[in-house]
GUKE-840629 format. One record per residue (C-alpha): residue number from 1; residue in three letters; x, y, z. Coordinates in nm, 3 decimals, padded with zeros to 5 digits. Each point is the difference from the previous one (the first is absolute). Example, Ala and Ser with C-alpha at 12.3 -4.5 7.8 and 13.67 -1.06 7.14 Angstrom:
GUKE-840629
<r nr="1" rest="ALA" c1="01.230" c2="-00.450" c3="00.780"/>
<r nr="2" rest="SER" c1="00.137" c2="00.344" c3="-00.066"/>
This chain:
GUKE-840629
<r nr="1" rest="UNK" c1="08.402" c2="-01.364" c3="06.432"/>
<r nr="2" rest="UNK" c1="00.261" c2="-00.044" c3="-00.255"/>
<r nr="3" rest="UNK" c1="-00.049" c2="-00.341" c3="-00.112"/>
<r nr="4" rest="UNK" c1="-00.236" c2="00.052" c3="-00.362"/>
<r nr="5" rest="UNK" c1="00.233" c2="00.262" c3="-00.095"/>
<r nr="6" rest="UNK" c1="00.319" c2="-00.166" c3="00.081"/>
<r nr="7" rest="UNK" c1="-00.082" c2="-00.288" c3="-00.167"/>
<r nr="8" rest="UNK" c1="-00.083" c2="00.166" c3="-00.293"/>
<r nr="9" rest="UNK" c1="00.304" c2="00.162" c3="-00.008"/>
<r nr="10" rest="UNK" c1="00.192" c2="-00.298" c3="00.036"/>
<r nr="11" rest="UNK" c1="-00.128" c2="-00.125" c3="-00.320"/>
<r nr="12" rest="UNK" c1="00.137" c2="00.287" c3="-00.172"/>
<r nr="13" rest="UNK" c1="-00.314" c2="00.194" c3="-00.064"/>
<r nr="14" rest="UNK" c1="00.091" c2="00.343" c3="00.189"/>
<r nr="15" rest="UNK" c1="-00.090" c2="00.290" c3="-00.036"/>
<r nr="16" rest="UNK" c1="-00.338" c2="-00.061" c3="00.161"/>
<r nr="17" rest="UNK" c1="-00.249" c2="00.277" c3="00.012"/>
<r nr="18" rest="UNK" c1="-00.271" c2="-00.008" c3="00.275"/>
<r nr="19" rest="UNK" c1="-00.365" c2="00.148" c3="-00.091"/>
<r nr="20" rest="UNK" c1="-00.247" c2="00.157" c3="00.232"/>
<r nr="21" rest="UNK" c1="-00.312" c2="00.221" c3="00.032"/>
<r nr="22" rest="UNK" c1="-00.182" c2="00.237" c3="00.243"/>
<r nr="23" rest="UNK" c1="-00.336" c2="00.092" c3="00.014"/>
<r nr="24" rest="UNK" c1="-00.187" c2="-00.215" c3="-00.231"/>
<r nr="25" rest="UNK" c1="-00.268" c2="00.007" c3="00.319"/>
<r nr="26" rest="UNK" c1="00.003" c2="00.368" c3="00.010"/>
<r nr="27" rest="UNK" c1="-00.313" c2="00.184" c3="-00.153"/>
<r nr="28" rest="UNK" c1="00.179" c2="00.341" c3="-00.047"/>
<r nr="29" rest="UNK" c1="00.346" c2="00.072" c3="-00.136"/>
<r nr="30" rest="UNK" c1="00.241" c2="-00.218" c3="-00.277"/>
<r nr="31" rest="UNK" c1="00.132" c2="-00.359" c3="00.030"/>
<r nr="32" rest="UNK" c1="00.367" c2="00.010" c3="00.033"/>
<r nr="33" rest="UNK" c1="00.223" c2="-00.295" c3="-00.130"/>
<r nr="34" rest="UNK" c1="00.357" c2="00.007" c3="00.090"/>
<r nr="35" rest="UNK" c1="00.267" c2="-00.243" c3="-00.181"/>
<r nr="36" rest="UNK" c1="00.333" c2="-00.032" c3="00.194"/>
<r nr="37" rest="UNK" c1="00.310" c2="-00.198" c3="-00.084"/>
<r nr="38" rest="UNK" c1="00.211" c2="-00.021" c3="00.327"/>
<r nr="39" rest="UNK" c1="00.441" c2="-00.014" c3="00.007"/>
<r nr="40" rest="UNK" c1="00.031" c2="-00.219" c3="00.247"/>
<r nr="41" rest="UNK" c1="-00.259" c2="-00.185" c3="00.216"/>
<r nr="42" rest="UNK" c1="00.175" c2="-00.073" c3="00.277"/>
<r nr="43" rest="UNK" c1="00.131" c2="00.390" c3="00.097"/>
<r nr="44" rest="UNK" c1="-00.044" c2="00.059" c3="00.310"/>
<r nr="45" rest="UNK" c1="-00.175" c2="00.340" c3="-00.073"/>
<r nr="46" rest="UNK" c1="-00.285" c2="-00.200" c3="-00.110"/>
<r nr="47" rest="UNK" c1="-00.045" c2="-00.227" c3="00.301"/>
<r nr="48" rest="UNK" c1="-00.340" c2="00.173" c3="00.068"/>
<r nr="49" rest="UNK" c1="-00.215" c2="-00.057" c3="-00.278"/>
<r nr="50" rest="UNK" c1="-00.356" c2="-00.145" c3="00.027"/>
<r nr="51" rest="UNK" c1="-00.276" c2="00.070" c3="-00.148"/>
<r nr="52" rest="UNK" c1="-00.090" c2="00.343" c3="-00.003"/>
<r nr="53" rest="UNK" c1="-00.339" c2="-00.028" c3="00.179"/>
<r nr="54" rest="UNK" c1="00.223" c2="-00.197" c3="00.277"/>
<r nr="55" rest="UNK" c1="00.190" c2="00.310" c3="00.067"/>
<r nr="56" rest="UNK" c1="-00.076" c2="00.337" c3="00.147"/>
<r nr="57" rest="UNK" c1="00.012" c2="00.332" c3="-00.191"/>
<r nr="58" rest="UNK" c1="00.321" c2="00.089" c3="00.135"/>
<r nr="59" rest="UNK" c1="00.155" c2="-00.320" c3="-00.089"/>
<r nr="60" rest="UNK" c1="-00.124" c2="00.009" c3="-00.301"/>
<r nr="61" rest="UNK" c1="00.165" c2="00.369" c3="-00.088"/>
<r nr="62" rest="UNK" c1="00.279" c2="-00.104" c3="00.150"/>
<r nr="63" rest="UNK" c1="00.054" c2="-00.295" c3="-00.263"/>
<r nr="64" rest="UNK" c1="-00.106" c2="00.202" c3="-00.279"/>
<r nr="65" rest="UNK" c1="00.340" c2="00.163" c3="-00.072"/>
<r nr="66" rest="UNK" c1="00.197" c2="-00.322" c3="00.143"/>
<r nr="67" rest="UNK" c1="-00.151" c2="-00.193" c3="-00.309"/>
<r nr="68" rest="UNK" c1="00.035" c2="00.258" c3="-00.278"/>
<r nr="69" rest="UNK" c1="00.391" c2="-00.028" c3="00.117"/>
<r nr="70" rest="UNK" c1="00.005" c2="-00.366" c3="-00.005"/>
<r nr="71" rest="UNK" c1="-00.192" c2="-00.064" c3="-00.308"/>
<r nr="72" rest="UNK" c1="00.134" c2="-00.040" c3="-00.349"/>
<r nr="73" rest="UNK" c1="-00.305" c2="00.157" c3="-00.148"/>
<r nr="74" rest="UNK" c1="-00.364" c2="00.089" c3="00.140"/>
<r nr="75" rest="UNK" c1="-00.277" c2="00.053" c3="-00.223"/>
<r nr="76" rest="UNK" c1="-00.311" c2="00.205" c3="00.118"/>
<r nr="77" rest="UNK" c1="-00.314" c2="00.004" c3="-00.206"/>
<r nr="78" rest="UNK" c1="-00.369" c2="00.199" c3="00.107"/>
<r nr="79" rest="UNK" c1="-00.340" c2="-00.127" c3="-00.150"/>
<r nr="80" rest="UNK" c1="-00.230" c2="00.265" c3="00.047"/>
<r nr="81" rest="UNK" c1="-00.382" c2="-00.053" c3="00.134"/>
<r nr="82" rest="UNK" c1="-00.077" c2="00.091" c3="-00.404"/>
<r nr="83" rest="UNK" c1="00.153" c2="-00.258" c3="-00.132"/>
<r nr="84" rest="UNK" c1="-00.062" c2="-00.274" c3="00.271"/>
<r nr="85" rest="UNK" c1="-00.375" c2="00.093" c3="-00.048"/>
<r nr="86" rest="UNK" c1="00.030" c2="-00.045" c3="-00.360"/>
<r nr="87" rest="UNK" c1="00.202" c2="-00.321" c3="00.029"/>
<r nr="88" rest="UNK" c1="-00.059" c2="-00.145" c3="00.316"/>
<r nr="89" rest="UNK" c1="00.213" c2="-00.029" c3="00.317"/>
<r nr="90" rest="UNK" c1="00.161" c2="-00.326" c3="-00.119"/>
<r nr="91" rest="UNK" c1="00.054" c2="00.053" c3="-00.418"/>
<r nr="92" rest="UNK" c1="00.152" c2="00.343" c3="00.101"/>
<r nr="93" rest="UNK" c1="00.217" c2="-00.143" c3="00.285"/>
<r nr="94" rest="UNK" c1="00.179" c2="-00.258" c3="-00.181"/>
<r nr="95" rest="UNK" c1="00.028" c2="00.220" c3="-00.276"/>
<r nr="96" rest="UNK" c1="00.163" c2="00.243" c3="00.272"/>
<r nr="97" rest="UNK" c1="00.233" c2="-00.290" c3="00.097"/>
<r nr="98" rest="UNK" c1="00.088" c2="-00.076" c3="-00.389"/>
<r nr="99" rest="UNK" c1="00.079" c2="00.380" c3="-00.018"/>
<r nr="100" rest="UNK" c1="00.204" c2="-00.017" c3="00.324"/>
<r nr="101" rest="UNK" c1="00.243" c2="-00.249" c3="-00.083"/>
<r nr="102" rest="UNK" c1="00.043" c2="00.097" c3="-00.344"/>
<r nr="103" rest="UNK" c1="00.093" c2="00.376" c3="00.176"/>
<r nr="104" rest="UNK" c1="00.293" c2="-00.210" c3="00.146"/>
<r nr="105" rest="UNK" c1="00.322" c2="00.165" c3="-00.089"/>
<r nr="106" rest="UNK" c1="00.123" c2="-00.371" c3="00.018"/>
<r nr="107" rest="UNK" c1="-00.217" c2="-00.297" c3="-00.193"/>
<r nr="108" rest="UNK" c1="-00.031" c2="-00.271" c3="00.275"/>
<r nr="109" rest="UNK" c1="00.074" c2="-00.320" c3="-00.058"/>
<r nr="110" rest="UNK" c1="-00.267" c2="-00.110" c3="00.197"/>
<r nr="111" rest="UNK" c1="-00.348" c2="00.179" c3="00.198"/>
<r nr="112" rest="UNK" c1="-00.130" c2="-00.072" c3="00.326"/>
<r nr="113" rest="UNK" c1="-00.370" c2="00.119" c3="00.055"/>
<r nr="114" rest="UNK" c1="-00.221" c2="-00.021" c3="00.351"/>
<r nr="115" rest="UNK" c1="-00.257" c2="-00.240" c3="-00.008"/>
<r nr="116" rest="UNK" c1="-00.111" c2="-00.007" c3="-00.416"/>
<r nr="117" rest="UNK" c1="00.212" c2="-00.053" c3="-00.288"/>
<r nr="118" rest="UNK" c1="-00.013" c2="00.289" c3="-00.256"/>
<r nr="119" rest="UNK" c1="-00.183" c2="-00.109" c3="-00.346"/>
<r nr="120" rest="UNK" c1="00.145" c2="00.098" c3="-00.299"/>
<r nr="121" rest="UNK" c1="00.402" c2="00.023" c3="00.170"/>
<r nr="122" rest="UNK" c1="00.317" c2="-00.036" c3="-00.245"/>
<r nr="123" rest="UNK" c1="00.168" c2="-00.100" c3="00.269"/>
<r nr="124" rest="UNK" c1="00.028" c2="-00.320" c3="00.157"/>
<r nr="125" rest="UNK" c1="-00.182" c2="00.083" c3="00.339"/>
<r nr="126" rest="UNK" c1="-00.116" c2="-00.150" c3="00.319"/>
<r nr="127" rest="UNK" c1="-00.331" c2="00.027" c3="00.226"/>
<r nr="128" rest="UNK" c1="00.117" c2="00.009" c3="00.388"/>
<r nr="129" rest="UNK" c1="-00.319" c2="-00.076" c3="00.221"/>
<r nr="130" rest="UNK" c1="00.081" c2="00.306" c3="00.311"/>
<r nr="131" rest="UNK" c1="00.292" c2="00.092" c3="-00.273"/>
<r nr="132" rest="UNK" c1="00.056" c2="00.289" c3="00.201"/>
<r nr="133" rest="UNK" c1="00.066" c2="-00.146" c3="00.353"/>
<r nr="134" rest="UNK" c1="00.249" c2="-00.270" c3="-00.176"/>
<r nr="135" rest="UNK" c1="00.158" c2="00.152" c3="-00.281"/>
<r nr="136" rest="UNK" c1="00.213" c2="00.360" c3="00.039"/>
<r nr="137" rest="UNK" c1="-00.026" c2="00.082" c3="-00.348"/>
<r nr="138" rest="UNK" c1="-00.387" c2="00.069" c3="00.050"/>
<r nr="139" rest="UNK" c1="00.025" c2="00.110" c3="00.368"/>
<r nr="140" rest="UNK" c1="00.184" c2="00.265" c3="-00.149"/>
<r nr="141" rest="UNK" c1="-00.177" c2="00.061" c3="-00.241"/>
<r nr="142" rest="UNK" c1="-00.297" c2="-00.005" c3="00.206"/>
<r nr="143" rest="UNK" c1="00.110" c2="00.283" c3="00.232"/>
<r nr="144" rest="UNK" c1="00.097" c2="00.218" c3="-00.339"/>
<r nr="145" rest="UNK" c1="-00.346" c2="-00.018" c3="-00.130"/>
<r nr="146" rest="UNK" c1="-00.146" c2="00.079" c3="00.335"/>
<r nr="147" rest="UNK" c1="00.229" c2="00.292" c3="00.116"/>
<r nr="148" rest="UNK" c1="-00.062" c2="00.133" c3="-00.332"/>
<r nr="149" rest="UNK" c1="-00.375" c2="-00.004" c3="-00.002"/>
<r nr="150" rest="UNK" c1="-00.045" c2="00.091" c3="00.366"/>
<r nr="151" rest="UNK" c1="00.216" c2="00.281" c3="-00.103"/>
<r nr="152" rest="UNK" c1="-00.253" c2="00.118" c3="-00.312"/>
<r nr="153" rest="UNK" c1="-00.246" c2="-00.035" c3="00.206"/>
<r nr="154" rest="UNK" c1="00.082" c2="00.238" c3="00.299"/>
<r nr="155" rest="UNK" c1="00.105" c2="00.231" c3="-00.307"/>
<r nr="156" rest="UNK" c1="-00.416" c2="-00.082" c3="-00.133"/>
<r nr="157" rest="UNK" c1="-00.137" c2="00.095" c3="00.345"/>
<r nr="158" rest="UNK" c1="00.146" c2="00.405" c3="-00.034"/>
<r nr="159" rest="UNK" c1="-00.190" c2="-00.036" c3="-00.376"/>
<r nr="160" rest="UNK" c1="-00.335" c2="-00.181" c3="00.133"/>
<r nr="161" rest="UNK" c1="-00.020" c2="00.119" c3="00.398"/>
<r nr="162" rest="UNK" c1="-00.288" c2="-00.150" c3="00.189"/>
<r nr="163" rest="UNK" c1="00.065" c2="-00.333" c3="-00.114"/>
<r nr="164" rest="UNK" c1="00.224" c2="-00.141" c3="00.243"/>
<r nr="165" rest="UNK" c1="00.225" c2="-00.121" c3="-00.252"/>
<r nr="166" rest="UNK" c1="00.341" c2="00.043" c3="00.200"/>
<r nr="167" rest="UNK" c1="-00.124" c2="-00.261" c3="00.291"/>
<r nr="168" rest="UNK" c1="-00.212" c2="-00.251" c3="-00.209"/>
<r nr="169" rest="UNK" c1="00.196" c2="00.041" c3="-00.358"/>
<r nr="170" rest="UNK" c1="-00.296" c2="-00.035" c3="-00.161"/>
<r nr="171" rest="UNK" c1="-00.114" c2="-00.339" c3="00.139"/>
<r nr="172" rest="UNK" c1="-00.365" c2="-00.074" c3="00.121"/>
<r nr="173" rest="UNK" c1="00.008" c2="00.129" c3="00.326"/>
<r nr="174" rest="UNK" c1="-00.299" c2="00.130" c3="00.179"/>
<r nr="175" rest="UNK" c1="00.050" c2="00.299" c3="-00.014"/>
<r nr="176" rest="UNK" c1="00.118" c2="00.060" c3="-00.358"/>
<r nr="177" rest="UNK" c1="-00.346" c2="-00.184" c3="-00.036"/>
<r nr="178" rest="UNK" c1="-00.132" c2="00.312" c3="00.185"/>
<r nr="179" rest="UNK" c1="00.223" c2="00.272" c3="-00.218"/>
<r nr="180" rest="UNK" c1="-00.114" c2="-00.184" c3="-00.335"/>
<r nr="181" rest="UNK" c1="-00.403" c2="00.043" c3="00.098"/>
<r nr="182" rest="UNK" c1="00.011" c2="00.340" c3="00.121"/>
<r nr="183" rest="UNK" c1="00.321" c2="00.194" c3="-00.240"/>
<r nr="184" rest="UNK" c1="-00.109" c2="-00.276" c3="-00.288"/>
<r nr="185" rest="UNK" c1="00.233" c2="-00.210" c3="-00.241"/>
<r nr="186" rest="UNK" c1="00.273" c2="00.173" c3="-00.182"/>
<r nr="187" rest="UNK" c1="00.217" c2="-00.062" c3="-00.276"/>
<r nr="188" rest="UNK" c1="00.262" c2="-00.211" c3="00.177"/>
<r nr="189" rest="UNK" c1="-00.296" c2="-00.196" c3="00.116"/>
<r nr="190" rest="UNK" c1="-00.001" c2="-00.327" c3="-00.155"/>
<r nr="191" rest="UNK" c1="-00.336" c2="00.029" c3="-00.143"/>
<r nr="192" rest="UNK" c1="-00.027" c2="-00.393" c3="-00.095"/>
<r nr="193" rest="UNK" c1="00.046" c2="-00.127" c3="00.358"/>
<r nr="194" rest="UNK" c1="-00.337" c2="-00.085" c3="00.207"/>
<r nr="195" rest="UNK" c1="00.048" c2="00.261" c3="00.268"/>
<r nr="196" rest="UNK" c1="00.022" c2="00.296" c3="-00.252"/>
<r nr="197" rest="UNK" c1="-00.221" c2="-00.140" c3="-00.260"/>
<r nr="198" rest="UNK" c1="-00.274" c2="-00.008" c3="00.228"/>
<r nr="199" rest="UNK" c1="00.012" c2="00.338" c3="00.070"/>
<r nr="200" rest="UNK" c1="00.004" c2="00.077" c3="-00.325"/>
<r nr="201" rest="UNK" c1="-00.322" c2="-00.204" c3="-00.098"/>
């Protein structure tokens, strides 16, 4: 699992943030992008990471602390439905990752992203096809973003009840589908995805 980053730090090019996102699919809610920049990839406290949608809940709130302890630096940035609808779901979310590893207490040397390389990046970077199933930079920073946004959004379902929005967190489920027809949209909607649009029309 260690191999890309190893090797990379081999040549000399550490530190080596890792960049992920959750819930660019989701219709309700922010995207969150986490940046994290790991002490020591081999530590034995961090033998469990995977992707965060390979682990449970518990596993993942059970990591959440482990990594803020073994990280140099995280970074945490929200994009909020407003300016996602504005920009789009891409343009804002590498402009999120941008933001996320410039919030680095620590410049990296060097950025791993999952899947798609970030336009516009200072810094030398790399695209990792299933980046966060190979690299522990991003599976870290993976489970970051996701805690952090399933978090705000069991927070969101005591502001917007009726909506489901602590089981589905704001994904296109059937029955947040059901919620959005008969409560209607509201303003942490995004208003420029199909789903919501519709009902808008």
């Amino acid at each position: 699992m260690h191999l890309i980053e190893q090797s990379l730090i081999s040549a000399g090019l550490a530190p080596i943030a890792g960049v992920d996102d959750a819930g660019r699919g989701a219709c309700a809610g922010p995207l969150v992008i986490a940046s994290v920049i790991l002490k020591d990839l081999n530590s034995p406290q961090l033998s469990a990471l995977r992707d965060s949608k390979e682990l449970t809940e518990k596993e993942r709130e059970r990591l959440f602390p482990i990594i803020y302890e073994e990280a140099i630096s995280v970074s945490v940035i929200k994009v909020s439905p407003e300016d996602i609808d504005k920009r789009g779901v891409h343009a804002a979310n590498l402009d999120g990752m941008r933001r996320a590893v410039q919030g680095l207490e620590i410049a990296p040397n060097y950025v791993l992203t999952d899947g798609y390389a970030i336009e516009g990046m200072v810094t030398p970077s790399l695209a990792i096809w299933k980046g966060d199933q190979v690299a522990p930079s991003i599976s870290a920073a993976s489970i970051i973003a996701k805690v952090t946004r399933d978090r705000i959004m069991v927070e969101l379902d005591g502001q917007y009840p009726g909506y489901g929005l602590a089981k589905h967190k704001g994904y296109i489920t059937a029955a947040h589908t059901k919620a959005l027809e008969s409560l209607g949209v509201t303003d942490i909607h995004r208003k420029s995805y199909s789903n919501v649009a519709k009902l808008l029309s």
